[in-house]
ZAMIMI-957443 format. One record per atom (N, C-alpha, C): x, y, z negated; residue number from 1; atom name; residue in three letters. Coordinates in nm, 2 decimals. Each point is the difference from the previous one (the first is absolute). Last residue first. Layout:
<rs>
<r <X; Y; Z>; NUM; CA; ALA> ...
</rs>
This chain:
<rs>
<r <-1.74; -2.26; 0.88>; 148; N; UNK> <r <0.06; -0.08; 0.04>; 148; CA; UNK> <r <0.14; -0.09; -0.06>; 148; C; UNK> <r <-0.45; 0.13; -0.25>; 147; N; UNK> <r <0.06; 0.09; 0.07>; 147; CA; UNK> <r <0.14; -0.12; 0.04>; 147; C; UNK> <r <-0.54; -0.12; -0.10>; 146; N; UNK> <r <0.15; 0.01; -0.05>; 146; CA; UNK> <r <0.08; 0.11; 0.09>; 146; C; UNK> <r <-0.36; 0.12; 0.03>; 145; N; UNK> <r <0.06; -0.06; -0.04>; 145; CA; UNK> <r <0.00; -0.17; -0.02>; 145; C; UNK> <r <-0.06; 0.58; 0.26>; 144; N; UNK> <r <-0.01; -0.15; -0.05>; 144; CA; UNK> <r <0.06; -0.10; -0.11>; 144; C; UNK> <r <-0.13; 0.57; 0.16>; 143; N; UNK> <r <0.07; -0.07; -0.05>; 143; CA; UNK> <r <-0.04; -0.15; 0.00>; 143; C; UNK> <r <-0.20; 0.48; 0.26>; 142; N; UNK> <r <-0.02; -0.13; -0.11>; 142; CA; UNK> <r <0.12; -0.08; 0.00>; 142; C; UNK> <r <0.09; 0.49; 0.12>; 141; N; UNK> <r <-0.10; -0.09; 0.04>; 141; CA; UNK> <r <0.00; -0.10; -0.10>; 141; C; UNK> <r <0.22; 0.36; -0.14>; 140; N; UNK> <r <-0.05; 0.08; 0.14>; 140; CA; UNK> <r <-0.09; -0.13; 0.13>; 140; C; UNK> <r <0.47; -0.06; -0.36>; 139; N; UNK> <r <-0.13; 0.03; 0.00>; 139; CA; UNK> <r <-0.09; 0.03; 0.16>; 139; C; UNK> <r <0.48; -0.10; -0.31>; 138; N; UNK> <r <-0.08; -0.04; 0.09>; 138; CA; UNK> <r <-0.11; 0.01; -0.02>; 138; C; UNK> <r <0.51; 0.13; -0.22>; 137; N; UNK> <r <-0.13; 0.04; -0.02>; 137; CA; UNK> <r <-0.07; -0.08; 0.15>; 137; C; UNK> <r <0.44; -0.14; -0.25>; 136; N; UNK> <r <-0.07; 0.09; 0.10>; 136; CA; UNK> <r <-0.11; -0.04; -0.02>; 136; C; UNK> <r <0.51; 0.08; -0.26>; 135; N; UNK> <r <-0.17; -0.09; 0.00>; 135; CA; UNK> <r <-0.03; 0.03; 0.14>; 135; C; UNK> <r <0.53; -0.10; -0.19>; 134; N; UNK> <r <-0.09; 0.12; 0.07>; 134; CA; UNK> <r <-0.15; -0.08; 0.00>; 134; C; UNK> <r <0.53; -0.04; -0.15>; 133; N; UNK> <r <-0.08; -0.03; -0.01>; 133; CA; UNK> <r <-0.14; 0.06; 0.02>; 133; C; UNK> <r <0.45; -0.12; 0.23>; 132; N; UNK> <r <-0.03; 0.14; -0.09>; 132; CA; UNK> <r <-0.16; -0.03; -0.04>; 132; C; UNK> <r <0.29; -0.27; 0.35>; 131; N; UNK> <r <0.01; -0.06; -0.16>; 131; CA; UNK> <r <0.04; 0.20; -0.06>; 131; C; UNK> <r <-0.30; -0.25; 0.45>; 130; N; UNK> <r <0.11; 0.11; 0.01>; 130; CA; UNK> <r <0.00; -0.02; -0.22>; 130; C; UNK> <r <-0.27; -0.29; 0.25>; 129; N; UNK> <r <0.09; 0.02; 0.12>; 129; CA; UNK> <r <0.12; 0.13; -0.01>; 129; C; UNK> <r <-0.31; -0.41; -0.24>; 128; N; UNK> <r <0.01; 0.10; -0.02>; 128; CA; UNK> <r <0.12; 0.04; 0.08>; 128; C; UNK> <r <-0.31; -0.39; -0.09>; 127; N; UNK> <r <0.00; 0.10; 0.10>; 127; CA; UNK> <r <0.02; 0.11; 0.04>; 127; C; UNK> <r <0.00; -0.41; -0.34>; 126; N; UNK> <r <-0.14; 0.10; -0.02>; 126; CA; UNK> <r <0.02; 0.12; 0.13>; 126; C; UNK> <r <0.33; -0.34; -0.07>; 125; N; UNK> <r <-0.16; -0.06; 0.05>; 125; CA; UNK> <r <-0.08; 0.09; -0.03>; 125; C; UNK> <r <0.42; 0.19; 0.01>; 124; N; UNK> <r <-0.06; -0.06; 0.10>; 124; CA; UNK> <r <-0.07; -0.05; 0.00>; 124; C; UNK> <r <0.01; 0.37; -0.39>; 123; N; UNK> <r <0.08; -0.15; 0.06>; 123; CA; UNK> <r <-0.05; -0.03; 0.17>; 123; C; UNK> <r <-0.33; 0.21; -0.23>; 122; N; UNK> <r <0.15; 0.06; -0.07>; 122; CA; UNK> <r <0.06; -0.10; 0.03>; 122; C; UNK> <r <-0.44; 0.39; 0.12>; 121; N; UNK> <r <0.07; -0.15; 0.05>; 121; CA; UNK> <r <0.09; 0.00; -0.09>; 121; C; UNK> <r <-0.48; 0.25; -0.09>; 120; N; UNK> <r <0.14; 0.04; -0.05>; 120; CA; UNK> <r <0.09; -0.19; 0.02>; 120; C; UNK> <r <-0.52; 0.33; 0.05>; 119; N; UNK> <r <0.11; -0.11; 0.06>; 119; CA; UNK> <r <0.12; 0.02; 0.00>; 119; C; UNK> <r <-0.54; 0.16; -0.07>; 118; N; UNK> <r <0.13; 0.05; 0.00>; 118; CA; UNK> <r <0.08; -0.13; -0.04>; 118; C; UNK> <r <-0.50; 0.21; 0.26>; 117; N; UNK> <r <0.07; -0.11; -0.08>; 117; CA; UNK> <r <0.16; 0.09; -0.06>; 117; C; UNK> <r <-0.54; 0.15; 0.02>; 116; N; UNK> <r <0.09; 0.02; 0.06>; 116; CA; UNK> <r <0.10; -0.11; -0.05>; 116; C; UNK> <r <-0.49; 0.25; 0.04>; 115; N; UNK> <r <0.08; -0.06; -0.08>; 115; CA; UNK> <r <0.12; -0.01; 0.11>; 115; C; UNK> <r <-0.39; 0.30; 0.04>; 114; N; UNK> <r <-0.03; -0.12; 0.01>; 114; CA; UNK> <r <0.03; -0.09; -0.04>; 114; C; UNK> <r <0.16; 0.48; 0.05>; 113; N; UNK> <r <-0.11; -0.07; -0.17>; 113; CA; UNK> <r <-0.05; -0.13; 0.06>; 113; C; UNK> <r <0.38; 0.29; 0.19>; 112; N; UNK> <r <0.00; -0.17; 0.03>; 112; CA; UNK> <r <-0.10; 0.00; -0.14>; 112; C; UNK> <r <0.21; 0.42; 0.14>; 111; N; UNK> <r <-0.14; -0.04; 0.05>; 111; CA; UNK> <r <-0.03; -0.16; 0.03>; 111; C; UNK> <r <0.44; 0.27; -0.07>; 110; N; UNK> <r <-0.02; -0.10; 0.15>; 110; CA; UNK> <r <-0.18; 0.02; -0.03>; 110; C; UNK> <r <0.22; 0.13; -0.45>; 109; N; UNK> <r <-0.03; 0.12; 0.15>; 109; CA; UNK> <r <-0.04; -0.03; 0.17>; 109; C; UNK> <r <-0.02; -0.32; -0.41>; 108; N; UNK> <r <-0.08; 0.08; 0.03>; 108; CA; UNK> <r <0.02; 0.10; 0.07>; 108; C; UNK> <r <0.30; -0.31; -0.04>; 107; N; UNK> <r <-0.09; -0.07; 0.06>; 107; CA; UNK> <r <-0.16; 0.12; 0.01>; 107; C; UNK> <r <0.46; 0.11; -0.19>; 106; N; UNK> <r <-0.04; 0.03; 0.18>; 106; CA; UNK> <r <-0.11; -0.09; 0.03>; 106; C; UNK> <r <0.05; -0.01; -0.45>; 105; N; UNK> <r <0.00; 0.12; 0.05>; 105; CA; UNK> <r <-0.02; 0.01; 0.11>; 105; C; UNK> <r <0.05; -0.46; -0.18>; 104; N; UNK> <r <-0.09; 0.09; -0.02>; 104; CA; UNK> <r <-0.04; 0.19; 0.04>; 104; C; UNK> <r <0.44; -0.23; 0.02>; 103; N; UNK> <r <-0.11; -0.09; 0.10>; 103; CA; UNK> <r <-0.12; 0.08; -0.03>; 103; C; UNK> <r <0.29; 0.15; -0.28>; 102; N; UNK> <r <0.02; 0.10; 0.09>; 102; CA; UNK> <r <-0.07; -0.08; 0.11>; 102; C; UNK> <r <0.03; -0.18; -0.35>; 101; N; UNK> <r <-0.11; 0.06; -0.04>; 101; CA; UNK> <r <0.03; 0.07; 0.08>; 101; C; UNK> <r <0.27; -0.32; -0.01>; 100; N; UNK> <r <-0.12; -0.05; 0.02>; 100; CA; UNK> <r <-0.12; 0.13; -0.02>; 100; C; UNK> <r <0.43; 0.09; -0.02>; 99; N; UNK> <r <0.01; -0.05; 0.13>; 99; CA; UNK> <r <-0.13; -0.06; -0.01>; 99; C; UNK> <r <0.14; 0.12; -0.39>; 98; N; UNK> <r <-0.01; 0.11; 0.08>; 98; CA; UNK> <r <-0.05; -0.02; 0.12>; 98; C; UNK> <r <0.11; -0.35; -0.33>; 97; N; UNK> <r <-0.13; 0.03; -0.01>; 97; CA; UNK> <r <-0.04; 0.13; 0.09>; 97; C; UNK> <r <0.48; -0.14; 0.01>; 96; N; UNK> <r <-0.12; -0.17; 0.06>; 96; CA; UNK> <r <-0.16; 0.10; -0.02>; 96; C; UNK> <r <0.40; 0.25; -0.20>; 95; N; UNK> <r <-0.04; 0.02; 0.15>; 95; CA; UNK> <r <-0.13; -0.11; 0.07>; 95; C; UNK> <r <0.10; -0.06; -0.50>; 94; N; UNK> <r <-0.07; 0.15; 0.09>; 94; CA; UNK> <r <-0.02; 0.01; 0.13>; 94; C; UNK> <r <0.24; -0.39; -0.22>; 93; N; UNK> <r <-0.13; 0.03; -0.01>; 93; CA; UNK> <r <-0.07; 0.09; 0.09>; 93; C; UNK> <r <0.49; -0.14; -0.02>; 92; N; UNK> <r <-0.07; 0.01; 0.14>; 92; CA; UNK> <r <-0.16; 0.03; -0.06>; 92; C; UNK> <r <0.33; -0.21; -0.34>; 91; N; UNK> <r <-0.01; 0.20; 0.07>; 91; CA; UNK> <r <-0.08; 0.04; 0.11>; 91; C; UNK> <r <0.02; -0.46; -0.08>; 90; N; UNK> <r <-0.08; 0.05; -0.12>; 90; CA; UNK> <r <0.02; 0.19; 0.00>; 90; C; UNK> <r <0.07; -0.31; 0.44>; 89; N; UNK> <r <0.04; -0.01; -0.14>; 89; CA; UNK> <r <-0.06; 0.10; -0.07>; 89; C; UNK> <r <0.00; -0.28; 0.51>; 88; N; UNK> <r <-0.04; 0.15; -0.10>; 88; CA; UNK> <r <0.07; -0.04; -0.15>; 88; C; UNK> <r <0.05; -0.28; 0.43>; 87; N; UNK> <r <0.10; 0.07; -0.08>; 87; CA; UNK> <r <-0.04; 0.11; -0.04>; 87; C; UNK> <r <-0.33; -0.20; 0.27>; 86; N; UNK> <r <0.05; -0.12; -0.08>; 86; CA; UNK> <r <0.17; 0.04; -0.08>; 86; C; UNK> <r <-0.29; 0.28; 0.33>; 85; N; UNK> <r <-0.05; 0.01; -0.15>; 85; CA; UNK> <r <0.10; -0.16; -0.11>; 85; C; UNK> <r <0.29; 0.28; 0.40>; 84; N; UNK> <r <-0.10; -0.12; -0.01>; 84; CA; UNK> <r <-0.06; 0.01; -0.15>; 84; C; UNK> <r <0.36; 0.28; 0.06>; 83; N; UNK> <r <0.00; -0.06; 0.15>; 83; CA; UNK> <r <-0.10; -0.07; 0.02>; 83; C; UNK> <r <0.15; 0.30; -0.36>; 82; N; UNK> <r <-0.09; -0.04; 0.03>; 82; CA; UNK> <r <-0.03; -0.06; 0.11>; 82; C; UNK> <r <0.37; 0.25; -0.22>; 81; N; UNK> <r <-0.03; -0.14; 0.00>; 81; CA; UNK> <r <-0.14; -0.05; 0.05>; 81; C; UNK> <r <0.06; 0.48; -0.01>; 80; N; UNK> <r <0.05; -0.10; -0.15>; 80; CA; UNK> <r <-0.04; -0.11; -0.01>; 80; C; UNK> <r <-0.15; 0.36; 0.34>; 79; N; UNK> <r <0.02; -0.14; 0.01>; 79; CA; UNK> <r <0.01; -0.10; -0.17>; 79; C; UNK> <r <-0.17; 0.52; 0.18>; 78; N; UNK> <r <0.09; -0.06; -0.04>; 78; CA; UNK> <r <-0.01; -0.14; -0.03>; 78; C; UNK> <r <-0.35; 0.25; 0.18>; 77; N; UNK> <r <0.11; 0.05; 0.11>; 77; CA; UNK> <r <0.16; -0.08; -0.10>; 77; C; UNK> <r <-0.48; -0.27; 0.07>; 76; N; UNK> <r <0.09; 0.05; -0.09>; 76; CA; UNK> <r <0.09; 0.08; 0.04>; 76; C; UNK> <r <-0.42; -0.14; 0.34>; 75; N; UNK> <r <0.10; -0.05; -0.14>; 75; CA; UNK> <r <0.10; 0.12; -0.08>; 75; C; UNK> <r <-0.46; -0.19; 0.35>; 74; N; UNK> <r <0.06; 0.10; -0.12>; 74; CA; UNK> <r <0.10; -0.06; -0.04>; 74; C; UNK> <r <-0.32; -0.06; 0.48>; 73; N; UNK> <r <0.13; -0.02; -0.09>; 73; CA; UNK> <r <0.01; 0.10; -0.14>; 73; C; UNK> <r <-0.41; -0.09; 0.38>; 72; N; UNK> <r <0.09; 0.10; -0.07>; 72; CA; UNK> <r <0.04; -0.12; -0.11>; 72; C; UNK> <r <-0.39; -0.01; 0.42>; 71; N; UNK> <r <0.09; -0.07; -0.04>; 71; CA; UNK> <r <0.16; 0.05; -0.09>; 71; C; UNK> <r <-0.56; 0.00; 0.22>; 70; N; UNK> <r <0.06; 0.11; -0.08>; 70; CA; UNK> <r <0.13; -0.13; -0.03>; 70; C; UNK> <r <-0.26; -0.15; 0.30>; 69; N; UNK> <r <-0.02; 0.12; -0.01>; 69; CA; UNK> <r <0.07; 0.11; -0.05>; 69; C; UNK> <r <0.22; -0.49; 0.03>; 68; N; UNK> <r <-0.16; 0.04; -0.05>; 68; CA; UNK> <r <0.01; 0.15; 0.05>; 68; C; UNK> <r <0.38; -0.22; 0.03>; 67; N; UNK> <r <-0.04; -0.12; 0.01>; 67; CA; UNK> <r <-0.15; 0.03; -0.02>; 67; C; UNK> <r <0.44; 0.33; 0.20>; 66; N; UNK> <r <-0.09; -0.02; -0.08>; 66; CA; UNK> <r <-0.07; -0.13; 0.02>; 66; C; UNK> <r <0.46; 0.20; 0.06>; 65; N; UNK> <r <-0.10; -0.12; 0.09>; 65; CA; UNK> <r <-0.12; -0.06; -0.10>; 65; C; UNK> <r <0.26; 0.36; -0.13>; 64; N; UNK> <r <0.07; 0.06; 0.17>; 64; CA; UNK> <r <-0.07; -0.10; 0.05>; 64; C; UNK> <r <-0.16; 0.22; -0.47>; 63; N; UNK> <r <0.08; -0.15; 0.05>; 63; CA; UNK> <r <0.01; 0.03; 0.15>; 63; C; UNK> <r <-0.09; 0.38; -0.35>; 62; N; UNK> <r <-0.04; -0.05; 0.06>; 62; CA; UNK> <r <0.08; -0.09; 0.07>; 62; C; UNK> <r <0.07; 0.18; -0.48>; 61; N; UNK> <r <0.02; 0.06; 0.15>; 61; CA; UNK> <r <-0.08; -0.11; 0.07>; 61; C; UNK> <r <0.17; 0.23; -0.49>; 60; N; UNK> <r <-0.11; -0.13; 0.03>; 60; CA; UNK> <r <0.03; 0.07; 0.15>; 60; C; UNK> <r <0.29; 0.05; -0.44>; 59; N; UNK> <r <-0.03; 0.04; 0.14>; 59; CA; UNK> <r <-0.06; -0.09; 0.05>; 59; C; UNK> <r <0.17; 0.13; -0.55>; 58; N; UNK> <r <-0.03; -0.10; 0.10>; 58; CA; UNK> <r <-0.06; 0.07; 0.11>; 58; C; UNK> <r <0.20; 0.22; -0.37>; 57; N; UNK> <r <0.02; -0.13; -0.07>; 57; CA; UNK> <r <-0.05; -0.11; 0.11>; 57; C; UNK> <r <-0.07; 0.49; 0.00>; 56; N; UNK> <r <0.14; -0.02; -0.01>; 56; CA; UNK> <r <0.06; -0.13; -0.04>; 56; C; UNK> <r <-0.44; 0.09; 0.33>; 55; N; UNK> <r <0.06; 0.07; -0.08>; 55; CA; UNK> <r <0.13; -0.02; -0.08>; 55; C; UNK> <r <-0.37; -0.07; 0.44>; 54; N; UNK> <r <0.13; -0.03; -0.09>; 54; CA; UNK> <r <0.03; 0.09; -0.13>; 54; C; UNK> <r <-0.30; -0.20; 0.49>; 53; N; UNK> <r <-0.05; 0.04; -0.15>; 53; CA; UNK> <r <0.15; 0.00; 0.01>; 53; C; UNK> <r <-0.14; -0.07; 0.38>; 52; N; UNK> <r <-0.10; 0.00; -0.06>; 52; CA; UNK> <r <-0.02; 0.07; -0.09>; 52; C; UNK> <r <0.38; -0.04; 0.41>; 51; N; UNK> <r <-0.02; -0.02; -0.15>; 51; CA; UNK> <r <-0.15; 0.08; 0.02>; 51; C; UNK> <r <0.28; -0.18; 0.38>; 50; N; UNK> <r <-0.13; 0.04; -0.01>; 50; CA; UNK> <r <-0.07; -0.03; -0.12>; 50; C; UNK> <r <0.57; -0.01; 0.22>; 49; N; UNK> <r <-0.13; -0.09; -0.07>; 49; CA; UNK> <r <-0.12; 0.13; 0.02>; 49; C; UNK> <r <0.56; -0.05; 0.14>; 48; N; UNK> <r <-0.16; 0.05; -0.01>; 48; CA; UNK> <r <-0.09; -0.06; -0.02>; 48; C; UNK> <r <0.55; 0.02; -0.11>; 47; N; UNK> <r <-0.10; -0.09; 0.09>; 47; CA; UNK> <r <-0.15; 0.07; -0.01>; 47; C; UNK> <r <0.34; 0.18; -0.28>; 46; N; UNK> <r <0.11; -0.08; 0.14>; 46; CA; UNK> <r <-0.09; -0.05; 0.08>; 46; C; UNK> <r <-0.17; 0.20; -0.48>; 45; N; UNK> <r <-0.05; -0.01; 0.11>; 45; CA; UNK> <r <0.15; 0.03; 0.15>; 45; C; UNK> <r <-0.04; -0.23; -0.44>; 44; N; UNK> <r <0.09; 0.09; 0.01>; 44; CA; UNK> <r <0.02; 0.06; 0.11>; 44; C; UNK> <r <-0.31; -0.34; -0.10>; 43; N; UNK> <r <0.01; 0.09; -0.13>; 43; CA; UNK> <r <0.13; 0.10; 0.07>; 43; C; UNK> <r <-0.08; -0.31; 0.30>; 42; N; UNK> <r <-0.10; 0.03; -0.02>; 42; CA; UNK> <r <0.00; 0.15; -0.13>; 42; C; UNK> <r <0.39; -0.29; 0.07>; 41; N; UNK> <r <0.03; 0.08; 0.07>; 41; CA; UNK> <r <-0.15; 0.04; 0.01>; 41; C; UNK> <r <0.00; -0.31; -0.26>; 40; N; UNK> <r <0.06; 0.07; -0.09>; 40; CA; UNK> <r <0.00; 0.17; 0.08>; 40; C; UNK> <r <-0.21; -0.42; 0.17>; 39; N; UNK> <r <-0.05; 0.06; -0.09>; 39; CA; UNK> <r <0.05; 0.16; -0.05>; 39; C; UNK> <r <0.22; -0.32; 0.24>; 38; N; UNK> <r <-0.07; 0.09; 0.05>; 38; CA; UNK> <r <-0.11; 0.05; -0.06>; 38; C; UNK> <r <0.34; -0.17; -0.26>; 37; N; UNK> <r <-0.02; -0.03; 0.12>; 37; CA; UNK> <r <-0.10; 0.08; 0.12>; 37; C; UNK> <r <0.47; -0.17; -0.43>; 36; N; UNK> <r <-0.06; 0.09; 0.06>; 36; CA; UNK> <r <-0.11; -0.03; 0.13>; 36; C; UNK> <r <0.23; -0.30; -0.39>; 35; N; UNK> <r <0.00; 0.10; 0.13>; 35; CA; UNK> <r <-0.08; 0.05; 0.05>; 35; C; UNK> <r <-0.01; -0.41; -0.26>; 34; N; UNK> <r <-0.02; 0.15; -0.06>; 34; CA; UNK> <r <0.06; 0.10; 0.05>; 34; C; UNK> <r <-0.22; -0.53; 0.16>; 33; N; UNK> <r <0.14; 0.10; -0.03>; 33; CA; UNK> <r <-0.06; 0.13; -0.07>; 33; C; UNK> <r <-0.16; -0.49; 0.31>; 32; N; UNK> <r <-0.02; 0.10; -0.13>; 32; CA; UNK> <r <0.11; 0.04; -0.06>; 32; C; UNK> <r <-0.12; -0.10; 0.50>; 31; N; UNK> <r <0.11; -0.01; -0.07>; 31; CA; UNK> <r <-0.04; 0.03; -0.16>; 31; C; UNK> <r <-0.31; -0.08; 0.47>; 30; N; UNK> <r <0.05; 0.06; -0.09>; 30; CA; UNK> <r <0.11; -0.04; -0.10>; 30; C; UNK> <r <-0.26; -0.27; 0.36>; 29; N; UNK> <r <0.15; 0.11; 0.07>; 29; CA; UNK> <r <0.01; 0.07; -0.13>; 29; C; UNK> <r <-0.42; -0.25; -0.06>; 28; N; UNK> <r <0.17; -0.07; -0.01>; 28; CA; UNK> <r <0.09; 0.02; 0.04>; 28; C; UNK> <r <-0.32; 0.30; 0.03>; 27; N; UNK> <r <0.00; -0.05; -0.15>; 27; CA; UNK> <r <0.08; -0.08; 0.00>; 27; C; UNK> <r <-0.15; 0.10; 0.43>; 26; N; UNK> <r <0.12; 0.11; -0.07>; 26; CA; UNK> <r <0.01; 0.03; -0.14>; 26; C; UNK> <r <-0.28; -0.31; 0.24>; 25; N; UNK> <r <0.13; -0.03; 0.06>; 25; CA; UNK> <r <0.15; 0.12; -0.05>; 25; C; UNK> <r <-0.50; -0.01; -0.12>; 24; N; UNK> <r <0.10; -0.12; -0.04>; 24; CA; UNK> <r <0.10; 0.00; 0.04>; 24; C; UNK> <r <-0.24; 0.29; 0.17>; 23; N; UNK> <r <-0.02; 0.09; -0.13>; 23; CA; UNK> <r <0.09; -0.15; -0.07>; 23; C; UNK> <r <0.04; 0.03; 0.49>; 22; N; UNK> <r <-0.09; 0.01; -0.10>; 22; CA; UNK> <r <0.03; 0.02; -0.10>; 22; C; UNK> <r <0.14; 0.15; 0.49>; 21; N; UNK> <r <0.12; -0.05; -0.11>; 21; CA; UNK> <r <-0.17; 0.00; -0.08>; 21; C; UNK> <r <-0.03; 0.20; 0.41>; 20; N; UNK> <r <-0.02; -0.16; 0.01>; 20; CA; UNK> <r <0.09; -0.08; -0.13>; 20; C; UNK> <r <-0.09; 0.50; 0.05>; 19; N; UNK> <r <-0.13; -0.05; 0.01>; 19; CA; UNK> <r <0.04; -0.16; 0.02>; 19; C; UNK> <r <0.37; 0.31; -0.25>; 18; N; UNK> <r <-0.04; -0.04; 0.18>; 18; CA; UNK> <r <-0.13; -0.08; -0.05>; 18; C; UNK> <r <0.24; 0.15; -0.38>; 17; N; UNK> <r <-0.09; 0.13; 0.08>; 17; CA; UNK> <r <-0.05; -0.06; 0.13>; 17; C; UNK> <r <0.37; -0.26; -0.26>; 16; N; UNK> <r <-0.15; 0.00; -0.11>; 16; CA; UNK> <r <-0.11; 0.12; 0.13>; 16; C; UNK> <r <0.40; -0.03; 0.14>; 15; N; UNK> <r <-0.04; -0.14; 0.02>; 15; CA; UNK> <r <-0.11; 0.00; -0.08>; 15; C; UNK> <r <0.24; 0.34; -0.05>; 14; N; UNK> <r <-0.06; 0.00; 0.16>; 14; CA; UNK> <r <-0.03; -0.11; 0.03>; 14; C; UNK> <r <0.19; 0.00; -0.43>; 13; N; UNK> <r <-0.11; 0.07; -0.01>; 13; CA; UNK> <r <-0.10; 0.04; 0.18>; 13; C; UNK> <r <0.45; -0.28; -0.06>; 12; N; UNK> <r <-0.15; 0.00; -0.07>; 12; CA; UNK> <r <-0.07; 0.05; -0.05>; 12; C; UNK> <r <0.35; 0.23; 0.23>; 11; N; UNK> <r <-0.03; -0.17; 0.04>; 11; CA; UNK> <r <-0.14; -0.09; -0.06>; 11; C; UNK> <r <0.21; 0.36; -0.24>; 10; N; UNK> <r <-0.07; 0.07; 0.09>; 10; CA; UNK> <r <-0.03; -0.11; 0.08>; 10; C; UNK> <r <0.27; -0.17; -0.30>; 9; N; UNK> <r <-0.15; 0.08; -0.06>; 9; CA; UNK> <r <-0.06; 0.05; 0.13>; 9; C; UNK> <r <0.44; -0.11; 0.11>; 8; N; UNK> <r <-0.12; -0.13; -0.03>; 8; CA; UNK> <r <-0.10; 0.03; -0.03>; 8; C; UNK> <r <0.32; 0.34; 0.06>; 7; N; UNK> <r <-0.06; -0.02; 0.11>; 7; CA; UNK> <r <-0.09; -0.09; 0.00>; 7; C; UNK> <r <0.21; 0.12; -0.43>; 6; N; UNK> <r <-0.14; 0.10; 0.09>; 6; CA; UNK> <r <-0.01; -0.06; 0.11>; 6; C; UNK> <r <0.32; -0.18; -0.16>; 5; N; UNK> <r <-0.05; -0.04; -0.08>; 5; CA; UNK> <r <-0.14; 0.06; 0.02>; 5; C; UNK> <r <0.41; 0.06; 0.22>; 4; N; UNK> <r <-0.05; -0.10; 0.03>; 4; CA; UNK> <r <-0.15; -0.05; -0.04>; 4; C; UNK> <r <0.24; 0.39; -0.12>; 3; N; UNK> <r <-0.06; 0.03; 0.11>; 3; CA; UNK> <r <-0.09; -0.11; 0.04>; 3; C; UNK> <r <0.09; 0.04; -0.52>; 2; N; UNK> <r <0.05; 0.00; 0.11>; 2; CA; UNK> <r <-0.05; 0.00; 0.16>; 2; C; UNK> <r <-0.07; 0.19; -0.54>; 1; N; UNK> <r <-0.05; -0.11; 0.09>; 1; CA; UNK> <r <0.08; 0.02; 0.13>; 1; C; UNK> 
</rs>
């Protein structure tokens, strides 16, 4: 990857982190690509996170702008294409079921028996701001719906 090419990423990703960039506005700043992302630099701890859970197939960490109480990311430490649930494929089985059952995991070590959501963006209309495909766990108050 090139310098130019990081400076953008990084560009928009300090654009995704500033309190006045929305969660929209950096879903249609996103690029969908299979590059590398901050995610990746997360798993390969270059950046610090406030991991939850991990083990050798996924890293659950706590969201930098939480939207509920309890607000944790899981994803996949390996990608294989997975930039969005809407390019899963039929290999992709296992990890897809891991990551939902690792929701369930940290949902019980968070102490979320009251229930809990899980949310998975993909594309720009669905608001997806970083293309590694990742759940998040929300909990820790009441939920509404419809969801936004």
């Amino acid at each position: 990857m090139s310098d130019e090419s990081i400076s953008s990423r990084l560009a928009l990703l300090n654009s995704h982190l500033s309190p006045m960039a929305s969660e929209k506005e950096a879903a249609l700043a996103a690029v969908p690509s299979d590059s590398p992302t901050i995610f990746d630099k997360i798993i390969n701890k270059e950046i610090p996170s406030k991991v939850v859970y991990e083990d050798d197939k996924v890293l659950a960490f706590r969201d930098i702008s939480p939207q509920a109480p309890t607000h944790i990311l899981i994803i996949p430490k390996v990608k294989d294409g997975l930039t969005g649930l809407s390019k899963a494929e039929e290999r992709h089985f296992e990890i897809l079921g891991r990551l939902l059952y690792t929701a369930k995991l940290v949902a019980k070590q968070e102490g979320l028996d009251d229930g809990f959501r899980v949310v998975i963006n993909d594309g720009p209309n669905g608001c997806q701001s970083v293309y590694h495909l990742h759940i998040h766990l929300l909990g820790g108050r009441q939920m509404n719906w419809p969801p936004g």
